[in-house]
C-alpha positions as a Markdown table, in Angstrom:
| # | Residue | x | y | z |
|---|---|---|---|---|
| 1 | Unk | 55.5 | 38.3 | 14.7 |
| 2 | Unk | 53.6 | 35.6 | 15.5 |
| 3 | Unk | 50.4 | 34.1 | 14.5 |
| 4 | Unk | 48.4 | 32.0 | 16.7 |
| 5 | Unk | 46.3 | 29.3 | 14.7 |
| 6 | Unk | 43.1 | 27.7 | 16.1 |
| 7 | Unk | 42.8 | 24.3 | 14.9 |
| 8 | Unk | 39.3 | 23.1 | 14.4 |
| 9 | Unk | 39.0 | 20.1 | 16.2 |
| 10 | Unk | 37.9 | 17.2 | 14.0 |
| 11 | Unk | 35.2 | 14.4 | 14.6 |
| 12 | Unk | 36.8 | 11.0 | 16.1 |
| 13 | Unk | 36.7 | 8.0 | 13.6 |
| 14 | Unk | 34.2 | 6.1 | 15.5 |
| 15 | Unk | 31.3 | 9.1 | 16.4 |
| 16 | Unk | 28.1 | 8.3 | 15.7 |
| 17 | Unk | 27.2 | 10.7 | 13.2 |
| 18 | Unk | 30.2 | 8.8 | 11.0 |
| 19 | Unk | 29.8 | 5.7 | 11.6 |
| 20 | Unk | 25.8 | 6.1 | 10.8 |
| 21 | Unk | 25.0 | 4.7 | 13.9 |
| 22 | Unk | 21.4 | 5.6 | 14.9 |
| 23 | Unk | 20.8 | 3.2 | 18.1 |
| 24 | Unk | 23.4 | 1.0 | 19.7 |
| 25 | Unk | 22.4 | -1.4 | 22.5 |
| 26 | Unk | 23.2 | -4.2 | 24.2 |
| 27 | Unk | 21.1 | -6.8 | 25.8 |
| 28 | Unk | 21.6 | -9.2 | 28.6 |
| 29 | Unk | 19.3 | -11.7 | 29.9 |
| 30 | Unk | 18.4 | -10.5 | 33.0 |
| 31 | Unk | 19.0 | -6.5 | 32.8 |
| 32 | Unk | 18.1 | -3.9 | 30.9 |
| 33 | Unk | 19.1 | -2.7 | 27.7 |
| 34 | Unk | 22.4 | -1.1 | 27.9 |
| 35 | Unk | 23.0 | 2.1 | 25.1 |
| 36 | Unk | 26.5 | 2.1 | 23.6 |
| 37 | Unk | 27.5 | 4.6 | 21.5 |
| 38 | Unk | 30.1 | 3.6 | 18.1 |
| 39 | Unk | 33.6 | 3.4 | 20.1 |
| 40 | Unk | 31.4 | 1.4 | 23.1 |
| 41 | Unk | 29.9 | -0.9 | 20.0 |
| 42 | Unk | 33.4 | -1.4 | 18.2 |
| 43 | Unk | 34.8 | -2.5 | 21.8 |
| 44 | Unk | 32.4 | -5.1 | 22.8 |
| 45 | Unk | 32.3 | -5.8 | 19.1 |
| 46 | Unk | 35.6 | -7.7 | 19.4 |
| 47 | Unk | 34.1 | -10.1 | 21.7 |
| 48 | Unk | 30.6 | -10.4 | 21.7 |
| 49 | Unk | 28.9 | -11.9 | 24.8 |
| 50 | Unk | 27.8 | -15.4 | 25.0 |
| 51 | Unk | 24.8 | -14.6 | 27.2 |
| 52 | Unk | 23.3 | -11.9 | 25.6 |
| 53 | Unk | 23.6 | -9.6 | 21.8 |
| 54 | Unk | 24.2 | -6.4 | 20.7 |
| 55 | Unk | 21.7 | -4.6 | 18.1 |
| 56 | Unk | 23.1 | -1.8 | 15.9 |
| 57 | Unk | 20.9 | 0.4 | 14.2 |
| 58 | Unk | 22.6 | 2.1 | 11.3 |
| 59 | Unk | 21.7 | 4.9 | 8.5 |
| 60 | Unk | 22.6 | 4.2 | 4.8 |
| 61 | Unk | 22.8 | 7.9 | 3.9 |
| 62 | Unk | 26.0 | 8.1 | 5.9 |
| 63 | Unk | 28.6 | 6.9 | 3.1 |
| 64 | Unk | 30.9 | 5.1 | 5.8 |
| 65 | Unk | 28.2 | 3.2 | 7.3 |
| 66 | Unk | 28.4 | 0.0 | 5.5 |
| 67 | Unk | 32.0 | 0.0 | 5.8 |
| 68 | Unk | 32.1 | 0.5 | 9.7 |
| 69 | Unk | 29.7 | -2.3 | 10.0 |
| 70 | Unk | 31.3 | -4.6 | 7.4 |
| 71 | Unk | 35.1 | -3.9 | 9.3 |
| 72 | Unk | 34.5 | -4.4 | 13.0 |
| 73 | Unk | 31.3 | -6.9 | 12.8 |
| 74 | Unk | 31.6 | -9.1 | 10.2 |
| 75 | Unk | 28.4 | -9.4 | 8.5 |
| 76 | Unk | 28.2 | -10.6 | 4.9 |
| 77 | Unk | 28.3 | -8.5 | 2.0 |
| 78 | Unk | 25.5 | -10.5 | 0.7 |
| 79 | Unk | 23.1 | -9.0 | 3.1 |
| 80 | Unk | 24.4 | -5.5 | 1.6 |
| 81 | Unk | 23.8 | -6.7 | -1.7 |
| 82 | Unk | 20.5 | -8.0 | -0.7 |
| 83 | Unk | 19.9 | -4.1 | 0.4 |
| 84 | Unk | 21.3 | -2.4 | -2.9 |
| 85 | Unk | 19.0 | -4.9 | -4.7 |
| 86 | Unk | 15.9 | -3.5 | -6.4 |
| 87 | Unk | 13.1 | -5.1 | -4.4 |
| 88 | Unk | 12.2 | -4.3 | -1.1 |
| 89 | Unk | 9.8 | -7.2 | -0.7 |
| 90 | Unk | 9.0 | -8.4 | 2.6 |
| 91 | Unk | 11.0 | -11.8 | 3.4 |
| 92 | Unk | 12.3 | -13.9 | 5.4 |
| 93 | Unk | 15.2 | -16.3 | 4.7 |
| 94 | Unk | 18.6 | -18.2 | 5.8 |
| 95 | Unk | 21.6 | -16.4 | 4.5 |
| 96 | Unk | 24.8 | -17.8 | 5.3 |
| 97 | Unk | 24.2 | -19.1 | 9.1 |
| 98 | Unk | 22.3 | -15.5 | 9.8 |
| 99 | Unk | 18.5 | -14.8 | 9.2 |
| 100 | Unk | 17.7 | -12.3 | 6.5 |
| 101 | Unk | 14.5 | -10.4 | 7.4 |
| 102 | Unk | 13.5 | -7.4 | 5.2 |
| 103 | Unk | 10.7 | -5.8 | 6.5 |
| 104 | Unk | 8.4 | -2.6 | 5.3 |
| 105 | Unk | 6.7 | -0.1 | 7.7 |
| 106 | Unk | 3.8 | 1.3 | 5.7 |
| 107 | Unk | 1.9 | 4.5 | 7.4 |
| 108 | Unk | -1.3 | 5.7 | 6.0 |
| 109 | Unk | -1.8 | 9.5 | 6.2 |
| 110 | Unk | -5.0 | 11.1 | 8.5 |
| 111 | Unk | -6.9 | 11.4 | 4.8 |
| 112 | Unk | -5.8 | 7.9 | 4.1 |
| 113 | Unk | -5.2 | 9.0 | 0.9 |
| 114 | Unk | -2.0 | 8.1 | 0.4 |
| 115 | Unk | 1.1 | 5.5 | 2.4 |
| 116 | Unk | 4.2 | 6.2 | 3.2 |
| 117 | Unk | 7.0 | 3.6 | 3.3 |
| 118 | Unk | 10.3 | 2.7 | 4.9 |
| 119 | Unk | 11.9 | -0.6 | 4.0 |
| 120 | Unk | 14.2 | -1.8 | 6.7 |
| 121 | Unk | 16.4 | -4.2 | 6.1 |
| 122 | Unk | 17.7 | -6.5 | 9.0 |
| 123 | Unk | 20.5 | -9.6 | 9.5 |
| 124 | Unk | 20.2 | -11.3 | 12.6 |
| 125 | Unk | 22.3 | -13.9 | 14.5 |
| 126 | Unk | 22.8 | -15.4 | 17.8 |
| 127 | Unk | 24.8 | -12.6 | 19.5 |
| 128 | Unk | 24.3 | -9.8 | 16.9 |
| 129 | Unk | 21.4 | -8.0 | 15.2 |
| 130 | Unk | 22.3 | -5.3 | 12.6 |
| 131 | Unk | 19.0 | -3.3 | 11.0 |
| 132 | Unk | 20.0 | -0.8 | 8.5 |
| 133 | Unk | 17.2 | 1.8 | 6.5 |
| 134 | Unk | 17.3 | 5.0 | 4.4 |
| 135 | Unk | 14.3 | 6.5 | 5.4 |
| 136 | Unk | 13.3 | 6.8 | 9.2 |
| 137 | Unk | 10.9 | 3.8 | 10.5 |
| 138 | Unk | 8.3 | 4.3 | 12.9 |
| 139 | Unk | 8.5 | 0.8 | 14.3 |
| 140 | Unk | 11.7 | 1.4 | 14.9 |
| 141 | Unk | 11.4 | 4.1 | 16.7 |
| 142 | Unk | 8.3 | 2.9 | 18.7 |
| 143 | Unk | 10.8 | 0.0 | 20.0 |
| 144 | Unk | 13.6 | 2.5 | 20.8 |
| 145 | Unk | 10.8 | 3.6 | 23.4 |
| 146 | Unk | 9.6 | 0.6 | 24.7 |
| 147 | Unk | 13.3 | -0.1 | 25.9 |
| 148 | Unk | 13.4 | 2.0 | 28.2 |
| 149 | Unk | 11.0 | -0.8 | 30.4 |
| 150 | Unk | 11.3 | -4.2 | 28.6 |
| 151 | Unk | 14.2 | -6.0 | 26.8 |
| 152 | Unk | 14.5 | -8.8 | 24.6 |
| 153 | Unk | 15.6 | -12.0 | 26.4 |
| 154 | Unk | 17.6 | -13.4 | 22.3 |
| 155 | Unk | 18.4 | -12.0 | 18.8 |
| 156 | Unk | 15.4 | -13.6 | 17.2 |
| 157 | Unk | 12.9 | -12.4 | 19.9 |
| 158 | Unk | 13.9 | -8.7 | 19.0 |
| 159 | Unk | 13.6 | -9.8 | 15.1 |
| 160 | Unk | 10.1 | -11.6 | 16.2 |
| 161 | Unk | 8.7 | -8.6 | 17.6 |
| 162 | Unk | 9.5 | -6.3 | 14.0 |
| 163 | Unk | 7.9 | -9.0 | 12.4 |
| 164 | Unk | 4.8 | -8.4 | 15.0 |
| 165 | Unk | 4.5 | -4.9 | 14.4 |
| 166 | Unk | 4.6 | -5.5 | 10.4 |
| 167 | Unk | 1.9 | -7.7 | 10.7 |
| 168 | Unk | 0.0 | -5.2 | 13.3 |
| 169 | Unk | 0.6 | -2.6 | 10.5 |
| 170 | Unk | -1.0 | -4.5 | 7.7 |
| 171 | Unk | -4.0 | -5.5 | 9.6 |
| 172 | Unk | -4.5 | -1.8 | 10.8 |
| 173 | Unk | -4.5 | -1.1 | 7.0 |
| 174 | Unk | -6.6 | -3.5 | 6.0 |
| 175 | Unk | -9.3 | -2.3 | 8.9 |
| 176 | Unk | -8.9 | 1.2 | 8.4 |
| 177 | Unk | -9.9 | 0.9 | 4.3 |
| 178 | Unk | -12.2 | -1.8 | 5.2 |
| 179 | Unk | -14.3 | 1.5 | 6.6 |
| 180 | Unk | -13.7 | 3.9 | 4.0 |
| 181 | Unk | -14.9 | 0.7 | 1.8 |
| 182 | Unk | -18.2 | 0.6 | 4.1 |
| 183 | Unk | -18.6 | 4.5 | 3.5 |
| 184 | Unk | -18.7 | 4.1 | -0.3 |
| 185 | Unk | -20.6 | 1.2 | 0.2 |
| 186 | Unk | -23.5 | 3.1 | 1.7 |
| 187 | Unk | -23.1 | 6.1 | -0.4 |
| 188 | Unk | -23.3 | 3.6 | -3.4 |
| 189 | Unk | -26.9 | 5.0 | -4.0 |
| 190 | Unk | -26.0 | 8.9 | -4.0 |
| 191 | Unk | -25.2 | 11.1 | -6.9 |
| 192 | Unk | -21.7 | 10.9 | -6.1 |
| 193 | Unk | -21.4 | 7.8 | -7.7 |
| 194 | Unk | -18.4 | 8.4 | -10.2 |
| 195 | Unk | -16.4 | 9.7 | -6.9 |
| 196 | Unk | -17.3 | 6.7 | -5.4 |
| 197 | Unk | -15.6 | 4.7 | -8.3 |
| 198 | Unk | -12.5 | 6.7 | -8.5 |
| 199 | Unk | -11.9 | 6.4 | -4.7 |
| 200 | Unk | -12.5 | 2.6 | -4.9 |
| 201 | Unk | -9.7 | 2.5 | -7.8 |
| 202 | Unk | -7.5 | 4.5 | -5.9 |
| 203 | Unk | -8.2 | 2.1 | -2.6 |
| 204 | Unk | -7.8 | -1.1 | -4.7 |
| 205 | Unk | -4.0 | 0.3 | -6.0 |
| 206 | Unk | -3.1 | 1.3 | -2.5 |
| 207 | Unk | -3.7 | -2.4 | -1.4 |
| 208 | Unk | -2.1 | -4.2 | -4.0 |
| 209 | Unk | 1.2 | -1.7 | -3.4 |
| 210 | Unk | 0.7 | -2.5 | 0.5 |
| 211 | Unk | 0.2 | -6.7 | -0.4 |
| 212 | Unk | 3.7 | -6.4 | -2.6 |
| 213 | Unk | 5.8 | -4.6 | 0.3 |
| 214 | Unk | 4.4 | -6.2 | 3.4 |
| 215 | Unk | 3.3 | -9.8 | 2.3 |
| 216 | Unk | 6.3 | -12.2 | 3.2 |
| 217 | Unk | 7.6 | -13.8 | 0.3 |
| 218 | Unk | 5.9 | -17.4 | 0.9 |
| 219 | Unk | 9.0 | -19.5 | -0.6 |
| 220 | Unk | 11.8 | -17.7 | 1.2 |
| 221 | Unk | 9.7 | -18.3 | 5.0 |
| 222 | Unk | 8.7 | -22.0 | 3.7 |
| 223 | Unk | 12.2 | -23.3 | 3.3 |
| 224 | Unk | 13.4 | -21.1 | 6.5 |
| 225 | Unk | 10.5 | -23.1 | 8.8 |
| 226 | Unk | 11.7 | -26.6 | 7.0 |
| 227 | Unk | 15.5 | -25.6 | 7.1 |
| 228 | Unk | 15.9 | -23.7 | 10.2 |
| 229 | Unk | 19.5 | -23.1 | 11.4 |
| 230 | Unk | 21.1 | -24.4 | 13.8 |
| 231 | Unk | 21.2 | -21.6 | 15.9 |
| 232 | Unk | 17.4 | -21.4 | 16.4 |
| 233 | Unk | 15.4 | -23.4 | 19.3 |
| 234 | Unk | 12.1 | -25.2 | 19.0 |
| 235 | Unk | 10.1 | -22.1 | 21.0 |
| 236 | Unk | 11.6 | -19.6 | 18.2 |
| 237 | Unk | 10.4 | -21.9 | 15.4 |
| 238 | Unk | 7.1 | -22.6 | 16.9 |
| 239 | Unk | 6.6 | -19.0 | 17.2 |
| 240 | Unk | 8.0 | -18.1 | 13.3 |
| 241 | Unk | 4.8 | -20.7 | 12.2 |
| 242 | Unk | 2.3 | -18.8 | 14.5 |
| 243 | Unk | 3.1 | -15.6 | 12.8 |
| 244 | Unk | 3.0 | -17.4 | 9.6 |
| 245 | Unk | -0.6 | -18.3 | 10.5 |
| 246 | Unk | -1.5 | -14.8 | 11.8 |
| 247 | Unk | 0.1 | -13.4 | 8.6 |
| 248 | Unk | -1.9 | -15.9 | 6.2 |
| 249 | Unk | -5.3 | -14.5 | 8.2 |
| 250 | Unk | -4.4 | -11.0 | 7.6 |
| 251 | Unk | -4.0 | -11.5 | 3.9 |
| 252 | Unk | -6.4 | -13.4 | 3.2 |
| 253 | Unk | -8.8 | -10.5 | 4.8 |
| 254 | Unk | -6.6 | -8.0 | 2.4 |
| 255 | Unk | -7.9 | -10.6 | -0.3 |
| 256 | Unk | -11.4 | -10.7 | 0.5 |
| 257 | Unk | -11.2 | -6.8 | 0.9 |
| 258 | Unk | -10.3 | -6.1 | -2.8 |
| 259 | Unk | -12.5 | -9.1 | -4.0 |
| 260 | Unk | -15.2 | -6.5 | -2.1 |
| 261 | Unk | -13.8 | -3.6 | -3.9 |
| 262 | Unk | -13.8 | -4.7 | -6.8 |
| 263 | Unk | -17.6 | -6.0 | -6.9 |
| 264 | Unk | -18.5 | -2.8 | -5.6 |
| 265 | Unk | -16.5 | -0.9 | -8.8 |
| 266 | Unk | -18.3 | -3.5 | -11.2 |
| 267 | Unk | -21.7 | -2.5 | -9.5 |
| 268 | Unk | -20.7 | 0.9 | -9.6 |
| 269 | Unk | -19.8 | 0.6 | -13.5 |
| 270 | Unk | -22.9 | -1.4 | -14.2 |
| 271 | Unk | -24.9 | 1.7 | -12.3 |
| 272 | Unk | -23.3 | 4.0 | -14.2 |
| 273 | Unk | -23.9 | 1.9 | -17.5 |
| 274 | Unk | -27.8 | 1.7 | -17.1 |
| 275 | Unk | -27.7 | 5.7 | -16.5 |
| 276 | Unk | -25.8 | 6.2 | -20.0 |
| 277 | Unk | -28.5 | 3.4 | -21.3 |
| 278 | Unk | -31.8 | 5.8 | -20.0 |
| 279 | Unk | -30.0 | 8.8 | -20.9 |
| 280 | Unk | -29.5 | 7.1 | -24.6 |
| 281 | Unk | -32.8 | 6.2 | -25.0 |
| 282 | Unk | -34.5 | 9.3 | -24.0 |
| 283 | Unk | -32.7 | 11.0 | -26.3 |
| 284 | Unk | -34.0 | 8.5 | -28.8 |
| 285 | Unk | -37.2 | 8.9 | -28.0 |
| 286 | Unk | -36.9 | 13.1 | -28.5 |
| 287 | Unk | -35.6 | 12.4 | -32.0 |
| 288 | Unk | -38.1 | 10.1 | -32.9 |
| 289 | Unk | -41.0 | 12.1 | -31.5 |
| 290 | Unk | -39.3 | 15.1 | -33.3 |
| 291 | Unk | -39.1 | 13.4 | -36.5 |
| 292 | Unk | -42.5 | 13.5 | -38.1 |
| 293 | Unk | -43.0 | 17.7 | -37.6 |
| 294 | Unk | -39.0 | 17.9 | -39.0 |
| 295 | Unk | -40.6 | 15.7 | -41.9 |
| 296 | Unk | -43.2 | 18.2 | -42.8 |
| 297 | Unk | -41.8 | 21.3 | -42.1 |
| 298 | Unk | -39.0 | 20.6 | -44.8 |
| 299 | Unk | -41.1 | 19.5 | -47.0 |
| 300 | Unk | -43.7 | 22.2 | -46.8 |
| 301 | Unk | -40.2 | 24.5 | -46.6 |
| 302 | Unk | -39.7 | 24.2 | -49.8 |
| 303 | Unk | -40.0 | 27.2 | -52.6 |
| 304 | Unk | -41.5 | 25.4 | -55.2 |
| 305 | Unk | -44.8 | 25.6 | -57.1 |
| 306 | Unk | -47.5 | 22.9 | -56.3 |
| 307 | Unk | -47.6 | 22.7 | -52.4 |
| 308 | Unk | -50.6 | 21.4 | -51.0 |
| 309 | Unk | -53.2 | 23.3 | -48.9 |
| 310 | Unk | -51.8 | 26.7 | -49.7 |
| 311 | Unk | -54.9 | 28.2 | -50.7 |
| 312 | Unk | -56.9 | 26.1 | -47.8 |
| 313 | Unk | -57.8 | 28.8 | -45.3 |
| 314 | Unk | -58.0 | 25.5 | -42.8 |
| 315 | Unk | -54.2 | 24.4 | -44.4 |
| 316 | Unk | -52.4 | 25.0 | -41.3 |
| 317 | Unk | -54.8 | 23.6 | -38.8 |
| 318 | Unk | -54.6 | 20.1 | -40.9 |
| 319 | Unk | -50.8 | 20.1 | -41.1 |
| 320 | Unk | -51.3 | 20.6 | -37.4 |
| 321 | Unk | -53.7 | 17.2 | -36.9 |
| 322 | Unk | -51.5 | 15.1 | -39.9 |
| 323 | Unk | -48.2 | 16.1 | -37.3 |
| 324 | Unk | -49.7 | 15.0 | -34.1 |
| 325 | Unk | -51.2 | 11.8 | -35.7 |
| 326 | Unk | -47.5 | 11.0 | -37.0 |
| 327 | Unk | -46.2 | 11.9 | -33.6 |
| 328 | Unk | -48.4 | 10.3 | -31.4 |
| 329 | Unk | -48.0 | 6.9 | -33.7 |
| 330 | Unk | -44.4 | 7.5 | -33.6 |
| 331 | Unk | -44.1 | 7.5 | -30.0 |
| 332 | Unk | -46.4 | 4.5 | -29.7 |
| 333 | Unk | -44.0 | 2.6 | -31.6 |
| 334 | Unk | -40.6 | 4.3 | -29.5 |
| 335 | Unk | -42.7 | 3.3 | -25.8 |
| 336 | Unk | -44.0 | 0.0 | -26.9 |
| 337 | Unk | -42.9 | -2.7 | -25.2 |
| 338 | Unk | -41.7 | -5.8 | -26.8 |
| 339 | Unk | -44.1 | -8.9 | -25.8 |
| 340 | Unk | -41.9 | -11.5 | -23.3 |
């Protein structure tokens, strides 16, 4: 007898979900973005237009991603060690003919209590843009929508516009804390003083964490404006400096905003400071005031033969007088104040 067997039929080589491939597109000058899928990608892979590029999009939690990429577009294992490196810095530099761009999108929760980041790491050339991440990127995404209605005439005008949005993204952080900072600012007065310190501390961490990932390594973009490849034209260059500028404005408000912080936490420490000061010295004042009738009543506590006044039927109403005298002198010298 026989026994029919249904075969289970097995994903093809090149399918997205194997190859990684989030987004596939390809650009022309004067069209729209065209979406390929991995077979489409592989096949204009071979021969990659003149006139226009195609931007790959890829997943690092798929195991044969780097390998799909690395066999059918040729892009250097050094930008895949750059990405297994330990630091996700943002930077900008040559790397073998290509531009290296590794970039951080940084999203601050409604409470802004706490960021959330995805480093995306990017090699660009004339014809061909590869971005690769582990975790999903908003930016990312926000540009997968905007092509449905708008392309990207080169490579290094898609690359220009990620390194736009970073920028954007910073100075969004930098304005949103800059009015929690205000807030604390005017609640600097209230009793809730020692919250006001703690959230200040917590705001000042969040920033330098946000400086290290989105602040553009400074060396790296220096010798890429001086050494530009050869690839690049004078428009792309001029517009690399202007977002060097806009970039240097951004952090140097980040800068100004934790020098504010952290005037406002020494204000706030000096505050609390003088409180513990008052506090201190009222209590030294209670003990001194107290000391005088402590004074008497252990002496006069005493169960021995001899004390004073015991058969005075006035006794107690002079102990009284001889403990306010000693108080009241007592507290003159506690209150005075010491002559300028």
């Amino acid at each position: 007898m026989a026994t029919d067997v249904v075969l289970t039929p097995q994903k093809r080589d090149f399918d997205d979900d194997v190859a990684g491939l989030i987004h596939g597109y390809l650009f022309s000058p004067d069209a729209l973005p065209v979406r390929l899928n991995a077979r489409e990608a592989v096949k204009l892979g071979e021969h990659l237009p003149d006139d226009g590029f195609l931007w790959l999009h890829i997943n690092l939690n798929h195991a044969r991603a780097q390998h799909w990429v690395q066999s059918h577009f040729q892009v250097d294992d050094d930008f895949f060690d750059e990405i297994h490196s330990a630091s996700p810095r943002t930077r900008l530099a040559e790397q073998s003919s290509a531009l290296l761009a590794v970039l951080n999108d940084v999203t601050l929760n409604q409470e802004n209590r706490s960021t959330q980041n995805a480093t995306l790491w990017i090699w660009c050339r004339r014809n061909l843009v590869v971005s690769a991440r582990y975790r999903p990127s908003v930016m990312i995404e926000k540009m997968q929508q905007r092509l449905a209605r708008h392309s990207f005439p080169s490579a290094e005008a898609l690359l220009l516009y990620l390194l736009g949005e970073q920028e954007s993204q910073l100075e969004q952080v930098v304005r949103r804390i800059s009015q929690v900072v205000d807030n604390i600012e005017e609640r600097l007065l209230s009793p809730a003083i020692k919250a006001n310190r703690s959230e200040l501390g917590h705001y000042r961490r969040m920033l330098l964490r946000i400086q290290r990932l989105l602040a553009p390594e400074p060396a790296a973009l220096f010798r890429l404006l001086n050494r530009p490849p050869a690839w690049l034209n004078h428009d792309t260059l001029r517009e690399l400096r202007a977002f060097t500028e806009e970039f240097s404005v951004v952090l140097n408000d980040l800068a100004s905003l934790m020098e504010r912080i952290r005037l406002l936490q020494e204000e706030i420490a000096a505050r609390l400071m003088e409180q513990s000061n008052r506090t201190l010295y009222l209590l030294t004042v209670i003990t001194v005031l107290a000391l005088p009738i402590n004074i008497v009543a252990g002496f006069f506590g005493m169960n021995v033969g001899g004390i004073p006044l015991a058969a005075n039927p006035h006794g107690f109403l002079l102990l009284v007088l001889i403990v306010i005298a000693f108080t009241l002198l007592a507290g003159w010298l506690a209150l005075r104040r010491p002559s300028v």
